[in-house]
N, C-alpha and C positions, 0 to 999 in steps of 0.2 A: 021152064018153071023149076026144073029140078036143080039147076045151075045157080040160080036166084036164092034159092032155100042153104046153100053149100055157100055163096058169097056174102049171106045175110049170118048163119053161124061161121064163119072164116071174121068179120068184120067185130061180132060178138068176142069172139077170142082174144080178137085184139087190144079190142075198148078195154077188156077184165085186166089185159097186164102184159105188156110192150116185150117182153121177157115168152113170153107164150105164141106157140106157131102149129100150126098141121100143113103137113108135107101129101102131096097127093100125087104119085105117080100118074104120071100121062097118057101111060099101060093099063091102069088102073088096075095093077097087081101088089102095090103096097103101099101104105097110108105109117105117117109117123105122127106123133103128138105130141111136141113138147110143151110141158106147163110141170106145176110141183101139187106138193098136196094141199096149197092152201086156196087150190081152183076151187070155183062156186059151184057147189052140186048140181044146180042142175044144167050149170054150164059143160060140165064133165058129162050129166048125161046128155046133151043134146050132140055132145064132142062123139062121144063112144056110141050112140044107140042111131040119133037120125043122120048123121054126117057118115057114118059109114054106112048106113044101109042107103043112102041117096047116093053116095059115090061108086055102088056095088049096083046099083040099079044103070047106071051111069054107062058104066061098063058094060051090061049086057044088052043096054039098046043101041049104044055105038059100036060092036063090037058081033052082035045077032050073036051071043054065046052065050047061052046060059049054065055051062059048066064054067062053074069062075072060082078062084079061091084071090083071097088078099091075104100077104103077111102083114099084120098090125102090132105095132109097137108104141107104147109109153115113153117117151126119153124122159129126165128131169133135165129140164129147162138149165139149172143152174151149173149142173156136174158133164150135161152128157152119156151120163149113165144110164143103160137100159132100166126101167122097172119093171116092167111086165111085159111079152111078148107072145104072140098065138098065130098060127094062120085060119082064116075064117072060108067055108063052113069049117064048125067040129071045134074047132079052140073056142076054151072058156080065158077070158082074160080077169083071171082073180087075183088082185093085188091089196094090200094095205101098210099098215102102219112097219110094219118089218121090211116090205119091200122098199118104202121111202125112205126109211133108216138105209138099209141096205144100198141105196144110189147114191147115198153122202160119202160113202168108206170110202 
């Protein structure tokens, strides 16, 4: 089911913009997410809030561990450039309009 939920937002990402991807270690210790800022909110949150918390769930039933951390990262899609990066528990991933500026330079 949980896999279902992760292939149904992975397929969403796509339909929004052929330019747009998430990368899911197979370790399930790091998650990438490239899109720009003109993703559809709440396509961005189902990206950022249920795709890693189902990917982080993922890892601790495959894996019987539940001390887990993910490093997660923003790319912009067009540059490559990181925009925001945290490892999770404990990272806040706060980014905006300076940060997106900021991935163009």
């Amino acid at each position: 089911m949980n896999q279902k939920n992760i292939d149904d937002i992975l397929d969403q990402v796509e339909e929004e913009n052929s330019e747009y991807s998430c990368e899911l270690s197979s370790d399930y210790s790091k998650v990438v997410y490239k899109y720009d800022e003109n993703i559809d909110g709440i396509l961005q949150a189902k990206i950022l809030v249920s795709l890693t918390s189902i990917y982080v769930m993922n890892g601790i039933i495959e894996t019987n561990n539940s001390d887990w951390s993910v490093d997660a990262s923003i790319v912009n899609c067009h540059t490559g450039k990181t925009v925001v990066q945290g490892t999770f528990p404990g990272a806040s991933l706060t980014f905006g309009e300076a940060e997106w500026k900021a991935s163009y330079e």
